[in-house]
N, C-alpha and C positions, 0 to 999 in steps of 0.2 A: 720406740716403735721403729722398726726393720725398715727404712726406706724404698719404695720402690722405682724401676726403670722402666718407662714407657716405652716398648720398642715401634718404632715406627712401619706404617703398611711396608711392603715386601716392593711396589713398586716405586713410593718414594726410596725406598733404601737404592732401587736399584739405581734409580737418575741422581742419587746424592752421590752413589760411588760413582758415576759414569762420568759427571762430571770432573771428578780428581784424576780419573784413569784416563781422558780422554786432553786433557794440560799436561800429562807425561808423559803420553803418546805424541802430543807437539811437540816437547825438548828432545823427545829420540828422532822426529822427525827431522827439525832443525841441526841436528846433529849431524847426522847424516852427511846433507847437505854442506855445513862448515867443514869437513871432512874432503870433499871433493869427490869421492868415489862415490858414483850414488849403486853403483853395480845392479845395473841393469841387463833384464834378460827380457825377450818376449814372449809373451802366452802362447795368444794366440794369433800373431801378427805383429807388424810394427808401429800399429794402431792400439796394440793390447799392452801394454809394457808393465813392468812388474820393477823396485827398486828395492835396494838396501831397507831405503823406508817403509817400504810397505809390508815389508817381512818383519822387519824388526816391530814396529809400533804394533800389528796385529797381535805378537805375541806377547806382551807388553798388555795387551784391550785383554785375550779371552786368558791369559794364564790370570791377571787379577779377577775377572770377573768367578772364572774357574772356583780360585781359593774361596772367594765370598759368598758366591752363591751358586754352590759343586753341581746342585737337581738341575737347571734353567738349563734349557736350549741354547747355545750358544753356534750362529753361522757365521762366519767368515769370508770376505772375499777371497782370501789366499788358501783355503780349504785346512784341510790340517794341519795343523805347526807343533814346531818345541816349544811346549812349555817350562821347560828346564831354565829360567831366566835367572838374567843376571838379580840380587837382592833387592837394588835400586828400582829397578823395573815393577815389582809387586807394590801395586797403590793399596791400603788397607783403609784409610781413614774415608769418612763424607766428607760433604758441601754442607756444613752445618749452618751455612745463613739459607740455601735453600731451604733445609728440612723446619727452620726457626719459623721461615717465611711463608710458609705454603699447609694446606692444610687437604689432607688428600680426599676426592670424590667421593662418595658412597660407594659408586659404582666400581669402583679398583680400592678398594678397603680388607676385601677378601679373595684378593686373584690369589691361585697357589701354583706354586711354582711348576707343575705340569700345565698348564694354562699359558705359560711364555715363554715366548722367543725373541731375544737379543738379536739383530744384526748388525754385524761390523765392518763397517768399511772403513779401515786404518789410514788410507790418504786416499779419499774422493778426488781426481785431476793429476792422474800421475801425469800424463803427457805436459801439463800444467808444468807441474811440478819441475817435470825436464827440461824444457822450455825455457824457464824463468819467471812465467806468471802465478808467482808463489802468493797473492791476496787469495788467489781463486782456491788453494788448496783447503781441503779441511779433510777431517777426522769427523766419521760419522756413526754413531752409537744408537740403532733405534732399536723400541720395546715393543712388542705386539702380545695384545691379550687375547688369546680365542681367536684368534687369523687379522686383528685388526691392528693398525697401528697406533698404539696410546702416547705415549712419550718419545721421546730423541735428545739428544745433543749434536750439536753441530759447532765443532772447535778449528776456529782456523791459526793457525799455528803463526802466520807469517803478518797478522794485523799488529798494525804500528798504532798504540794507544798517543793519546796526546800526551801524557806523562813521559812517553819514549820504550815504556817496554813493550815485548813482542806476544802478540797473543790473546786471542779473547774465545770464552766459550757462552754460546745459546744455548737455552732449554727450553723445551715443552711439554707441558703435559695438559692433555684435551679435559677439560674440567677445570684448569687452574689457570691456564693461559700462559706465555712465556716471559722470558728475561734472560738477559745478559746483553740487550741491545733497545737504540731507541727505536720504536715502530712507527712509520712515516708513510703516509699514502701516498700513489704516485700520485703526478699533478694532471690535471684535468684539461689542460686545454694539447694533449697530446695522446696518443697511444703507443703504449712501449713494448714491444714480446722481448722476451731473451730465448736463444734457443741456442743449439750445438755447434760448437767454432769446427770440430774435426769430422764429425760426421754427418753432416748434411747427402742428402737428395733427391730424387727429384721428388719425391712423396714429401718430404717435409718443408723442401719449397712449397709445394702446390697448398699447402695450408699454410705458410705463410703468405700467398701471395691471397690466398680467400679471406684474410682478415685486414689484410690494407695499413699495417701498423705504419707510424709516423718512423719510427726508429727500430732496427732490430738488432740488439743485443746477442755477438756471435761469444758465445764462451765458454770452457767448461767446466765439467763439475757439476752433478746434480746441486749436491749443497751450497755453489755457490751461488748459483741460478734462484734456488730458493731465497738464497737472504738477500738477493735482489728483490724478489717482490717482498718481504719483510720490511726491508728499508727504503721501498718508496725507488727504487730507481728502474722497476716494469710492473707492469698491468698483468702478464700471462707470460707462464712458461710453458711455449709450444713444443713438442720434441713427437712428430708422427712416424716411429720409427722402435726398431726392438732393441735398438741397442742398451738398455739399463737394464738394472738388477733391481731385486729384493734390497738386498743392500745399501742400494745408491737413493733410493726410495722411501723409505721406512721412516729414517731419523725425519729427513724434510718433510713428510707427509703430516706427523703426528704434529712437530713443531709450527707447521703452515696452518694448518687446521686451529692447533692452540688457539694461534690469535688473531683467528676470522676467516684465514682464506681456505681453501679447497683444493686437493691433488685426487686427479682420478687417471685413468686411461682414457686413450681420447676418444672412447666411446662414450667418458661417461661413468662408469664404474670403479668403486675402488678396488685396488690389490687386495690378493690375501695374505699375509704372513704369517702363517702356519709353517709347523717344524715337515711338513710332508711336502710342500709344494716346492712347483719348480723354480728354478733361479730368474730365468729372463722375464720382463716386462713384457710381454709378446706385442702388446697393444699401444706401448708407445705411454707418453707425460704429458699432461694439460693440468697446468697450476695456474690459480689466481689469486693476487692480492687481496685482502678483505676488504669488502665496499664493491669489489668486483664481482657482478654477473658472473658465476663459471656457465651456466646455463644458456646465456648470452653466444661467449665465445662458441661453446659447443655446436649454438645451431649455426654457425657461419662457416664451421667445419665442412667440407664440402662430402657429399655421402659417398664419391670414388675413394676419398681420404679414409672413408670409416668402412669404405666394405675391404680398401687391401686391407685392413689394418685389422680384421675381422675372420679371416681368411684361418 
């Protein structure tokens, strides 16, 4: 008797490769950087910066993803790239302890590939990245089914395991919950926000000063900001401003959600990630830890905060 192959749902396939694509997209990262030229150009200012890395790991994220799965929506922060890669660069295999491990929703059992959108943000904190605060950097890979965000990875390239190697990636997916890290509530006799080390103002003061936090966590990196409240070290990330993306959004949102906690706008609502809509977050970030009121924070939000922010 003919044995047969169970192929797995289309959105595990796609977080089982994203995780291999997104561990090669850190050693081109890292590369990069041991290189010394990180060749740097700016966007859109000198607040926008663009490096070596970010070209090279993007094209690296959508030419594999490209090969695996040609139909899927695929957005990028760096817009269109060559896909002409080097042979090293093309990830073809999974995460086969993920797929071993996990067992996929009902509800994403039958999404087809017209239904999703990929967003890639190939190094989340370049300024980070330039800088030297290379924990904060990560590789961000999120999935959206029908405009919403279902799954992510989030790969920080520059985490120093206790064994001594460099590297670790997060997954989520909302129905199965996460892994690749331990999940840690923040601690209770404190209040902690994390919010934007470069771009602050007076609007994202003015909601930071409406919540009274004990500590406020200045850093960047949507992604990193997230695996702060994952790992227990803030209660909320406040960000009342349009400076994010789709991109910068998507992986942490789906991955935060996973495992308890909630990302909206800071009105309150989620994003859509649809292959139509536009790139900026107009409305600004409000993430919370799970156990945490996002509800709570929201009404302490001050309504000058949510009518600019509305505008």
């Amino acid at each position: 008797m003919a044995s047969s192959t169970v192929v797995a749902p289309l959105v595990m396939r796609i977080v089982a490769s994203s995780i291999q694509i997104a561990n090669r997209a850190g050693r081109i990262i890292r590369d990069v950087l041991a290189k010394g030229d990180l060749g740097i150009v700016e966007k859109d200012g000198k607040d926008d910066l663009q490096t070596e890395a970010d070209r090279s790991a993007q094209r690296c994220i959508v030419a594999s993803l490209e090969k695996l799965f040609p139909n899927v929506t695929i957005i990028g922060e760096e817009g269109a790239c060559d896909t002409r890669v080097p042979e090293d660069w093309l990830v073809s295999d999974v995460n086969g302890e993920f797929l071993a491990g996990n067992a996929c929703p009902d509800a994403l059992k039958q999404v087809k590939e017209s239904e999703l959108v990929i967003w890639v943000d190939p190094l989340d904190g370049t300024s980070e990245y330039t800088q030297g605060f290379l924990e904060r950097v990560t590789v961000l890979i999120g999935i959206s089914v029908n405009d919403r965000a279902v799954g992510g990875v989030i790969h920080q390239p520059f985490f120093q395991s206790d064994s001594g190697t460099q590297g670790r990636t997060i997954w989520g997916v909302k129905g199965i919950g996460a892994g690749g890290f331990i999940p840690t509530r923040p601690p209770t006799d404190r209040f902690i926000v994390t919010t934007t080390r470069s771009h602050s103002n007076a609007l994202v003061q003015s909601a930071l000063d409406a919540l009274s936090p004990d500590e406020v966590l200045r850093v960047g990196g949507a992604g990193y900001k997230v695996l702060q409240l994952l790992e227990g070290k803030a209660h909320a990330y406040v960000f009342a401003s349009a400076g994010c993306k789709k991109w910068d959004t998507c992986a942490p949102e789906a991955v935060l959600e996973a495992q308890g906690g909630k990302l909206t706008d800071i009105l309150g609502r989620h994003y859509s990630y649809g292959k139509e809509v536009s790139f900026p977050n107009a409305c600004g970030v409000l993430g919370t830890a799970s156990g945490i009121s996002h509800e709570d924070i929201l009404a302490k939000l001050p309504d000058s905060v949510k009518q600019a922010m509305n505008k």
